[in-house]
C-alpha positions as a Python dict, from the first residue, in 0.01 Angstrom:
ca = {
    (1, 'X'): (0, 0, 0),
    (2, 'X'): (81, 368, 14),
    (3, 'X'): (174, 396, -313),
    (4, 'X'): (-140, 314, -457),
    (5, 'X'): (-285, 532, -210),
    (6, 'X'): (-379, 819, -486),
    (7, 'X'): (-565, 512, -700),
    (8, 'X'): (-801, 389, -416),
    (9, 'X'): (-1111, 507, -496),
    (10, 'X'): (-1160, 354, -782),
    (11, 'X'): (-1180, 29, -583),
    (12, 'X'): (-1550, 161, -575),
    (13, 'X'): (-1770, 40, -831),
    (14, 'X'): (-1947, 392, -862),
    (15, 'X'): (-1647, 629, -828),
    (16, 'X'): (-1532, 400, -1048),
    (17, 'X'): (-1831, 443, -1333),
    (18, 'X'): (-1833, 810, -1322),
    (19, 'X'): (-1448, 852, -1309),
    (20, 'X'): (-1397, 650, -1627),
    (21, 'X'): (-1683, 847, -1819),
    (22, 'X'): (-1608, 1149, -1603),
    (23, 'X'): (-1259, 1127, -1800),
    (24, 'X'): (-1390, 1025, -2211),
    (25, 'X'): (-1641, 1364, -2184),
    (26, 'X'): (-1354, 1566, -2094),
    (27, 'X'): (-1136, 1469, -2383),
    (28, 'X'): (-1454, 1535, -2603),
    (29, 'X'): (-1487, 1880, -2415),
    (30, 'X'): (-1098, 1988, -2483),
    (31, 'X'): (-1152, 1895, -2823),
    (32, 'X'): (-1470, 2143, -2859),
    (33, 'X'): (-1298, 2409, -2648),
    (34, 'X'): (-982, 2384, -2907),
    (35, 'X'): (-1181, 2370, -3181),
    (36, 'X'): (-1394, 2641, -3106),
    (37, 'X'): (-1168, 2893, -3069),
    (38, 'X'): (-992, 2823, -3330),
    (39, 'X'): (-1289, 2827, -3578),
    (40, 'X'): (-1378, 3206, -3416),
    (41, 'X'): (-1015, 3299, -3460),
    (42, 'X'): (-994, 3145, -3849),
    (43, 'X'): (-1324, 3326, -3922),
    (44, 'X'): (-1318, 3649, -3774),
    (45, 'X'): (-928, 3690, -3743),
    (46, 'X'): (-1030, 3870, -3419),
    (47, 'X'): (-866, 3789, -3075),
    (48, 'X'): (-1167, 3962, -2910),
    (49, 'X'): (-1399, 3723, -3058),
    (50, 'X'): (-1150, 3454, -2957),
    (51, 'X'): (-1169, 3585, -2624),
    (52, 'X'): (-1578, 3629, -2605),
    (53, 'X'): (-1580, 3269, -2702),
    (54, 'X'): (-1367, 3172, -2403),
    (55, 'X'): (-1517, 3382, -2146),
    (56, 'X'): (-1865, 3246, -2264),
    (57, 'X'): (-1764, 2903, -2151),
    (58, 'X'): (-1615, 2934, -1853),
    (59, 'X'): (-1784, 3234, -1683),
    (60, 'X'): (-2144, 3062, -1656),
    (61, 'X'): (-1977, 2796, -1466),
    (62, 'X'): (-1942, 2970, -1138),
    (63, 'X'): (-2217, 3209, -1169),
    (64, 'X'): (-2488, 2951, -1239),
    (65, 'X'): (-2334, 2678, -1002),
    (66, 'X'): (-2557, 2841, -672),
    (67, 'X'): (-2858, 2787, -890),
    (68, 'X'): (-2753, 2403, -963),
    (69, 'X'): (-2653, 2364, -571),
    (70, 'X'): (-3048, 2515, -450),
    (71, 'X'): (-3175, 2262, -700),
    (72, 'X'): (-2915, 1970, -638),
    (73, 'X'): (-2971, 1956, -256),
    (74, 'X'): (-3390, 1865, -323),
    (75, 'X'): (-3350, 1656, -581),
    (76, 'X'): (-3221, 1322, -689),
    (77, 'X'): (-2873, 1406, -777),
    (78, 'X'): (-2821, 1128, -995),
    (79, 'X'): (-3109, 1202, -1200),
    (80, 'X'): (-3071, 1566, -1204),
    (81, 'X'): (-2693, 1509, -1322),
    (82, 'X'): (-2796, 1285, -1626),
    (83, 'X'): (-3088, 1566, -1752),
    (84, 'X'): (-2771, 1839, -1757),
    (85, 'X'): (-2580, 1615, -1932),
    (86, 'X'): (-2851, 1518, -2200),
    (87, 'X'): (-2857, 1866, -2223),
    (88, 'X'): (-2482, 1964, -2273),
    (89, 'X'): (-2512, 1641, -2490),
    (90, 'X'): (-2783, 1858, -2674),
    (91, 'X'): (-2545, 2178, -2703),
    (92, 'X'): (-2233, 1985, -2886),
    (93, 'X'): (-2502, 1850, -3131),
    (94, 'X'): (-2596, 2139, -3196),
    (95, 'X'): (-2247, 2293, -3300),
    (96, 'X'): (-2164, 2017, -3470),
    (97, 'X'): (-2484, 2100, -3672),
    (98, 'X'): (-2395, 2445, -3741),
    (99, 'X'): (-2048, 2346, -3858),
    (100, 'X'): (-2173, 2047, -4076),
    (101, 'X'): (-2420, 2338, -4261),
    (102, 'X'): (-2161, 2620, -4249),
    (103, 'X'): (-2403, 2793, -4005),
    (104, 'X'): (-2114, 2823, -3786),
    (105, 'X'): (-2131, 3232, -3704),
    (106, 'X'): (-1852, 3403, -3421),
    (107, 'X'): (-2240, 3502, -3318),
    (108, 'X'): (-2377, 3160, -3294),
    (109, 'X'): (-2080, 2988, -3166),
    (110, 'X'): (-2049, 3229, -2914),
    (111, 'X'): (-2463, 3172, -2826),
    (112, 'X'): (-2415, 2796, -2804),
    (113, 'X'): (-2130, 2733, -2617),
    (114, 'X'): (-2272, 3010, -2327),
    (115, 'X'): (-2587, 2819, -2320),
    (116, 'X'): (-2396, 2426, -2272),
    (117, 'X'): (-2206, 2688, -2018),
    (118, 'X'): (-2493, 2698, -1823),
    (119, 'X'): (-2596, 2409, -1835),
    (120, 'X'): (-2250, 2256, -1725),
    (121, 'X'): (-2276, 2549, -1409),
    (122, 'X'): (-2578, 2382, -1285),
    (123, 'X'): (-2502, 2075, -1328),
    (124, 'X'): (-2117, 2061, -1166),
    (125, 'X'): (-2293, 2088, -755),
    (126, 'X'): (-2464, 1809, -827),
    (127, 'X'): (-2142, 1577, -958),
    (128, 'X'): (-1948, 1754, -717),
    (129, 'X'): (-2161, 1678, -394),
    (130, 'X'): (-2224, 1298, -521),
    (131, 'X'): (-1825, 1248, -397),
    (132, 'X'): (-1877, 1165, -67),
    (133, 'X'): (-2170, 953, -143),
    (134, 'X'): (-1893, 733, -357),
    (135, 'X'): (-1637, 675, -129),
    (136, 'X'): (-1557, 646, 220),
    (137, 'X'): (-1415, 994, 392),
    (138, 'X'): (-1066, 856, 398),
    (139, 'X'): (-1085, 816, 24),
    (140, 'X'): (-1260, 1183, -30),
    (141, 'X'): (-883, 1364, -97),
    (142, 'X'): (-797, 1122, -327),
    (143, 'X'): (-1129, 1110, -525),
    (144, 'X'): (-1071, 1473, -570),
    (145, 'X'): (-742, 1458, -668),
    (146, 'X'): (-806, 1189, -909),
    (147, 'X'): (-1099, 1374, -1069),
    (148, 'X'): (-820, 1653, -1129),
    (149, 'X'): (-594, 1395, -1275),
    (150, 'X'): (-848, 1310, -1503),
    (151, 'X'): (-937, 1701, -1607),
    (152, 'X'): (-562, 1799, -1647),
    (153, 'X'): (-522, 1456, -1855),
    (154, 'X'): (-777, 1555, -2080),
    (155, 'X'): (-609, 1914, -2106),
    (156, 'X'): (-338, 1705, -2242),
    (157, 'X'): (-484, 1475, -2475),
    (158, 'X'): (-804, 1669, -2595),
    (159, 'X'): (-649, 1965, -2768),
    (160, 'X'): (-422, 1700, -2939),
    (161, 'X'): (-688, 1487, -3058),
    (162, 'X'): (-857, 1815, -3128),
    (163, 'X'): (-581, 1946, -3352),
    (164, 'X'): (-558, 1569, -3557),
    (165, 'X'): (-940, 1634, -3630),
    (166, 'X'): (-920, 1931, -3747),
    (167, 'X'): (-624, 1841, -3987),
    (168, 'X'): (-746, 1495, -4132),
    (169, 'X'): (-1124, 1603, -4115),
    (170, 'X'): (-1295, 1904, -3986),
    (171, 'X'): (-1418, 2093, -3719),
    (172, 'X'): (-1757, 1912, -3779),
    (173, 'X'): (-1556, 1577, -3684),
    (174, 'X'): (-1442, 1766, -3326),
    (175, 'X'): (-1784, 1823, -3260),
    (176, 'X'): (-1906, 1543, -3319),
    (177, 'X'): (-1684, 1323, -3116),
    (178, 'X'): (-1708, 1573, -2831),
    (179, 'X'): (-2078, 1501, -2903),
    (180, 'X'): (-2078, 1104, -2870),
    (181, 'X'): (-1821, 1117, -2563),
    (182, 'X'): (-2131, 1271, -2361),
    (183, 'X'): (-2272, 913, -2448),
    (184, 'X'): (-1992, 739, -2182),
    (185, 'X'): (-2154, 968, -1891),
    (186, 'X'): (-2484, 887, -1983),
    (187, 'X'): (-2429, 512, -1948),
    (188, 'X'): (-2246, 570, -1644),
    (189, 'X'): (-2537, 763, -1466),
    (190, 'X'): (-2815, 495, -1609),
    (191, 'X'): (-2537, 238, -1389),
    (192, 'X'): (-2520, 438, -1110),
    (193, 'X'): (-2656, 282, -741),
    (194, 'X'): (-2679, 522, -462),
    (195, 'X'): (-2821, 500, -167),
    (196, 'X'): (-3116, 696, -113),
    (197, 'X'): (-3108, 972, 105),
    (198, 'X'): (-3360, 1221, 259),
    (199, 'X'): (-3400, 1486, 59),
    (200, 'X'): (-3615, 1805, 271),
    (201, 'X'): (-3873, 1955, 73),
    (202, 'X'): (-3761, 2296, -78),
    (203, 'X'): (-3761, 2588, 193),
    (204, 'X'): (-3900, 2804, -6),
    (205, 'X'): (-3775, 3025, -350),
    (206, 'X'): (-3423, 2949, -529),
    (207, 'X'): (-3288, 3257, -438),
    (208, 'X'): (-3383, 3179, -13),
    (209, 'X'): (-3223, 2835, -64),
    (210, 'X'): (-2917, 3027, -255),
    (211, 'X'): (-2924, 3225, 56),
    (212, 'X'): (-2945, 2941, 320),
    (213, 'X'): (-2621, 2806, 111),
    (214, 'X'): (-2441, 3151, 159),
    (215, 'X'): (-2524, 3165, 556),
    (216, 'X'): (-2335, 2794, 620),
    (217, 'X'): (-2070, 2842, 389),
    (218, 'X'): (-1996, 3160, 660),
    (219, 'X'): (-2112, 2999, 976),
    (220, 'X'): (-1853, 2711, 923),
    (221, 'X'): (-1521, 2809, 1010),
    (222, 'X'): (-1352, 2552, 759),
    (223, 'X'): (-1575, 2605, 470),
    (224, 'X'): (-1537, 3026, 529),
    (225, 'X'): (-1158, 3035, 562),
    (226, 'X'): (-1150, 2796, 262),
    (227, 'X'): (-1342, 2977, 60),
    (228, 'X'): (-1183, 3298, 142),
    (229, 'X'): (-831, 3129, 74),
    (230, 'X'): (-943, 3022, -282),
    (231, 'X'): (-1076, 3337, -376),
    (232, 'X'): (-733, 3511, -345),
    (233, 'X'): (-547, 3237, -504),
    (234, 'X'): (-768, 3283, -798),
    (235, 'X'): (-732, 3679, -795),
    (236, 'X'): (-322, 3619, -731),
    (237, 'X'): (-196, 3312, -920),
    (238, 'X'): (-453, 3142, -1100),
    (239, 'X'): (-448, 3404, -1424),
    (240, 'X'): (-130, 3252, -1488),
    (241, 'X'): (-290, 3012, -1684),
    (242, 'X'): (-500, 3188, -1930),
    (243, 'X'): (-180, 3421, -1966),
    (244, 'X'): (12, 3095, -2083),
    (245, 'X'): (-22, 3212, -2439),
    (246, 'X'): (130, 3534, -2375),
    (247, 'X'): (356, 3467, -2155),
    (248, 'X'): (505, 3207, -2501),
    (249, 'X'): (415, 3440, -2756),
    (250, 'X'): (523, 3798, -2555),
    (251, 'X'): (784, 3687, -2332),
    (252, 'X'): (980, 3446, -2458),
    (253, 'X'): (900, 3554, -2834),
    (254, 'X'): (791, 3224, -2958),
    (255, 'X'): (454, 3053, -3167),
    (256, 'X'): (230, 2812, -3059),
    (257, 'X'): (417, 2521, -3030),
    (258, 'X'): (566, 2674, -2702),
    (259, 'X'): (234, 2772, -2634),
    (260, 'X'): (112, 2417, -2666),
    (261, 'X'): (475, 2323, -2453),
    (262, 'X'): (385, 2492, -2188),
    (263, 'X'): (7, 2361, -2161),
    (264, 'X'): (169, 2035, -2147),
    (265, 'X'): (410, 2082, -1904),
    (266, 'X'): (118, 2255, -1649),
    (267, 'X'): (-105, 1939, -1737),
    (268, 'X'): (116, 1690, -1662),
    (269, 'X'): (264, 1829, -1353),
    (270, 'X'): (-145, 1874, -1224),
    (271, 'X'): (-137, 1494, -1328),
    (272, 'X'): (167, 1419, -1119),
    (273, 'X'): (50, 1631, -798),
    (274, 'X'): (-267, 1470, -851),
    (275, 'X'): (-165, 1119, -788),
    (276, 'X'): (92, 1214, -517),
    (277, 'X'): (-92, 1420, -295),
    (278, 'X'): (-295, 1129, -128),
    (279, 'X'): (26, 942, -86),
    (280, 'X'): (148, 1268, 140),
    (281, 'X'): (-156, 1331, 284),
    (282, 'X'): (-170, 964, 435),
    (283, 'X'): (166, 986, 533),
    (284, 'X'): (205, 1339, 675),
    (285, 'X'): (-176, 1434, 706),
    (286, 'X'): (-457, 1635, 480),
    (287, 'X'): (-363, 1985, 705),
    (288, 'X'): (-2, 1978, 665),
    (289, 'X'): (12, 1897, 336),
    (290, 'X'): (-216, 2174, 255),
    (291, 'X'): (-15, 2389, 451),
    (292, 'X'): (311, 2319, 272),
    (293, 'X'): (131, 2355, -92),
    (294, 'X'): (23, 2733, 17),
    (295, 'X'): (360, 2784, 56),
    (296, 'X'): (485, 2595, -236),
    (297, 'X'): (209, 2720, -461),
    (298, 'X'): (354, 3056, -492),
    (299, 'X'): (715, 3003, -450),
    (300, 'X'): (660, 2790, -792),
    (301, 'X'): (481, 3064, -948),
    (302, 'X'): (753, 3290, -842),
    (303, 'X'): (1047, 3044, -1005),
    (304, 'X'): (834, 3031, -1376),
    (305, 'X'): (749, 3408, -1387),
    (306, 'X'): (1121, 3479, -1332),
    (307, 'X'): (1239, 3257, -1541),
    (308, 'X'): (1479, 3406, -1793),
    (309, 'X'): (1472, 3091, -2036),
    (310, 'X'): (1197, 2934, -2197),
    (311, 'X'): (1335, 2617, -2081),
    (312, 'X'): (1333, 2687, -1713),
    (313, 'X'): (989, 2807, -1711),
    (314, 'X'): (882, 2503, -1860),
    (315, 'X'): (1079, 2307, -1572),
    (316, 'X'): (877, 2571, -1337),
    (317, 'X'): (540, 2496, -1462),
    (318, 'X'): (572, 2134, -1420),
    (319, 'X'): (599, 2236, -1038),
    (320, 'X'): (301, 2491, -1091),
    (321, 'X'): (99, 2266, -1183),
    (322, 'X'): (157, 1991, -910),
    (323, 'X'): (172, 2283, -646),
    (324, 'X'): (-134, 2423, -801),
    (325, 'X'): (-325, 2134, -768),
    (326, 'X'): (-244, 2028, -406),
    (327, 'X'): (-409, 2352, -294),
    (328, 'X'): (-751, 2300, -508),
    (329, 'X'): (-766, 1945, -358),
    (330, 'X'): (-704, 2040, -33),
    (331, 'X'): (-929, 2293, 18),
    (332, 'X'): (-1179, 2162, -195),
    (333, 'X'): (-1161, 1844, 29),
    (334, 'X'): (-1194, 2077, 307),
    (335, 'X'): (-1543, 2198, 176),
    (336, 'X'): (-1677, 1856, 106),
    (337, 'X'): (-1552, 1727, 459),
    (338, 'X'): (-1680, 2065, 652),
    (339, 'X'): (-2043, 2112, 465),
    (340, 'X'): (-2358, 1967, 593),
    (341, 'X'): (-2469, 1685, 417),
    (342, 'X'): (-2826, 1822, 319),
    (343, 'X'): (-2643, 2163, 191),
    (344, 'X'): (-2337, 1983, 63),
    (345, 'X'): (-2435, 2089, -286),
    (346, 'X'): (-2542, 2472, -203),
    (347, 'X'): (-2218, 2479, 34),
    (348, 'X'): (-1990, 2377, -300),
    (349, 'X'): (-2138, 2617, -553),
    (350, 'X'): (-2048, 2952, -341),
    (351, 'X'): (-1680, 2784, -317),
    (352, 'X'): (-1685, 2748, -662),
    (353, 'X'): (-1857, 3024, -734),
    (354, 'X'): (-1568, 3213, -571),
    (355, 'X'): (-1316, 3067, -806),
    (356, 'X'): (-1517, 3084, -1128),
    (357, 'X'): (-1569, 3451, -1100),
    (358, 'X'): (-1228, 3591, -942),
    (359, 'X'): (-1007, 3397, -1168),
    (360, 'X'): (-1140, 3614, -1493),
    (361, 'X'): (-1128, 3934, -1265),
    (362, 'X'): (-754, 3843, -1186),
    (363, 'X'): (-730, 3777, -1545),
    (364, 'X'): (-897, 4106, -1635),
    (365, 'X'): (-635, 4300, -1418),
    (366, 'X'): (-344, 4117, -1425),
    (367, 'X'): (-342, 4117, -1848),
    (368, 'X'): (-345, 4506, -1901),
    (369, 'X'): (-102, 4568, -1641),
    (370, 'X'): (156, 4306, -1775),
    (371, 'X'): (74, 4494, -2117),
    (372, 'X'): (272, 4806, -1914),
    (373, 'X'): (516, 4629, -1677),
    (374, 'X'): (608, 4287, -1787),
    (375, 'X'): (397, 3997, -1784),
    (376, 'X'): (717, 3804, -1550),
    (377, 'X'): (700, 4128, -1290),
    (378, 'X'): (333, 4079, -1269),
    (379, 'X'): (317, 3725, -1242),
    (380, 'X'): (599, 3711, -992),
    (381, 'X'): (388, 3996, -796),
    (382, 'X'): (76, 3785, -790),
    (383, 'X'): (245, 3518, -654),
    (384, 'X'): (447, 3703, -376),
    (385, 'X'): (80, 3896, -272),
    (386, 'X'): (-82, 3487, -188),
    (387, 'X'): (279, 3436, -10),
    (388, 'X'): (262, 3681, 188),
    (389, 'X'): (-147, 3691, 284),
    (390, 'X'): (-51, 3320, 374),
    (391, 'X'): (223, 3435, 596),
    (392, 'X'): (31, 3722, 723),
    (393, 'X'): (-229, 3502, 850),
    (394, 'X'): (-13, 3242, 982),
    (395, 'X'): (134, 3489, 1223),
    (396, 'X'): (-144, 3716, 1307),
    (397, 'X'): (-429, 3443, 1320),
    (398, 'X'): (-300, 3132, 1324),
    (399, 'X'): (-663, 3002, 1403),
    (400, 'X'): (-773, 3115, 1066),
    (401, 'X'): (-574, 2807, 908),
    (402, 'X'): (-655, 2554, 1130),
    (403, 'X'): (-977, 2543, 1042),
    (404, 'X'): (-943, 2376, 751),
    (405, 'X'): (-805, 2096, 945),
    (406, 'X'): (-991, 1748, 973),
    (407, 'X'): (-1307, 1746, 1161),
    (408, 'X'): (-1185, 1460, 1372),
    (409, 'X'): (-840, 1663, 1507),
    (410, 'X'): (-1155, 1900, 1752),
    (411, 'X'): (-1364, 1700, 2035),
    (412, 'X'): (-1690, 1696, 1932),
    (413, 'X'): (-1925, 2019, 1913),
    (414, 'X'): (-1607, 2230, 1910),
    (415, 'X'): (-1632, 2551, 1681),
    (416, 'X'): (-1254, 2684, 1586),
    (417, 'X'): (-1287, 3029, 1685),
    (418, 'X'): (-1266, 3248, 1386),
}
């Protein structure tokens, strides 16, 4: 049935496995990324400290992922997967520690959470590349999408159960449970069953494999153009959602329970797109719909940065945040489809690697300049500049998009010229 299209995958025993624990550690992780920054914010009163504390967790994410994909691609993923997890599992003790002894520095917090940072970098090729070892190719977009469904639903849930364990307990207790929900994965990787695949013995140095990564991930037409595409998404619209807070707080003149509002409404529309997406992609086809969210992507954005009620940009990020997540699917599904198997995990990190590093750059610029000239002008700006480099290239080089169209829809040995 179509309809249950978006829920397929998990018809697989190991999708199934990691999904599930894929989706507890998250929760745990929400809760430690809430909890964190609140305990640098209570303690220091400082948003710079707030924001160091941010910036250490998510920056090491893209920069170290080429390292994890030069590893990922000689080595047995599974294994390598459940050693980064023991040792993010390691990290969360160790806060947990530090809170329990009132050890818990803005200096040491900061320390800890960059270190499980780069552990999590390193690690995320190797989950990421185990997808299409999972399920079957015509079940790759929706694994995706459901492994965003899962994120965004711990988005929702985590800081909740984050803010309920603060309250009745302590940030000790949010540690700690972020702590045990590393267990779930664990068990899940100990479960897993795989077939074995050739692994080539290491062509030399990290940095040469790094390289070899770099050189396919430009040599393939798909992988190039979709990599190109998500780096000025992340540059354009994507700083819209660390600017959340401001936009409640600045804009609309409100505390943090719009704040918390408005991280709602973007998780559960990246839920909703999340689940539908395979349904449309079945029906109408992977390219199209892909097509139609690059469009819809920023005429979204558009609708919540111009939003003169707080109500109606609420309503708008709902459609953000399905919009949003139809692009990262679909070109992310693009990448997985498009790279080599033997590079798959090398061929992911520089995608990702592309997103983890432009988003705080957009975030960087975008922030100061909405300081001077609105943040709804400059979000509504960002969002027009992807519209019209989408349209731009539609006209000019039309080629250029169909790349990232299925494999299957070129004869065989046919290179879209790019």
């Amino acid at each position: 049935m179509r309809g249950w299209t978006a829920f397929r995958p998990l018809r697989h025993r190991n999708f199934a496995l990691v999904w599930s624990a894929a989706a507890i550690s998250n929760i745990g992780t929400w809760m430690e990324t809430v909890a964190v920054g609140d305990l640098v914010a209570h303690r220091t009163g400082q948003a710079g400290w707030t924001a160091l504390v941010a910036a250490a967790g998510f920056l090491p994410m893209g920069l170290m992922g080429p390292i994890g994909g030069a590893i990922a691609d000689h080595v047995d993923r599974r294994r390598f997967m459940f050693v980064t997890t023991l040792l993010q599992t390691v990290c969360a003790a160790l806060l947990a520690v530090e809170a329990a002894t009132d050890h818990a520095s803005p200096g040491a917090v900061v320390f800890v959470v960059f270190a499980a940072g780069c552990v999590a970098g390193i690690g995320f090729p190797a989950y990421q590349s185990m997808l299409p070892d999972m399920v079957p190719q015509e079940d790759l977009l929706a694994a995706v999408s459901l492994g965003q469904a899962q994120f965004n639903f711990g988005r929702v849930i985590g800081p909740a159960l984050a803010g309920v364990a603060i309250a009745v307990g302590s940030y000790t207790a949010a540690f700690t449970i972020n702590t045990i929900s590393f267990g779930a994965m664990l068990l899940a990787l100990l479960a897993l069953r795989l077939d074995e695949r050739d692994r080539p013995p290491p062509e030399g140095s990290i940095l040469s494999r790094i390289r070899v990564g770099v050189r396919v991930a430009r040599a393939e037409p798909g992988v190039r153009v979709a990599t190109l595409m998500i780096a000025v998404a992340a540059l354009t619209v994507s700083p819209f959602i660390g600017l959340i807070p401001a936009m409640a707080r600045v804009r609309f003149h409100s505390d943090e329970v719009l704040t918390s509002a408005f991280v709602t409404a973007q998780g559960l529309g990246a839920v909703a797109g999340a689940l539908l997406v395979p349904t449309l992609a079945e029906r109408f086809g992977r390219h199209r719909v892909l097509m139609y969210g690059l469009l819809a992507l920023p005429a979204s954005v558009v609708l919540y940065g111009a939003a003169p009620t707080s109500a109606l940009a609420f309503v708008a990020l709902l459609l953000v945040g399905g919009t949003y997540i139809s692009v990262l699917g679909g070109l992310g599904t693009v990448v997985q489809l498009r790279a080599p198997a033997e590079l798959r995990a090398r061929v992911l990190s520089i995608y990702f690697l592309a997103l983890g590093t432009l988003y705080p750059i957009g975030l960087a610029i975008q922030g100061p300049i909405a300081d001077r000239v609105g943040l709804g002008e400059v979000t509504v700006a960002g969002a027009l500049l992807l519209l019209v480099v989408v349209v731009l290239v539609r006209a000019v080089r039309p080629e250029r998009l169909l790349a990232l169209d299925d494999l299957e829809a070129y004869p065989a040995g046919e290179i879209v010229p790019v």
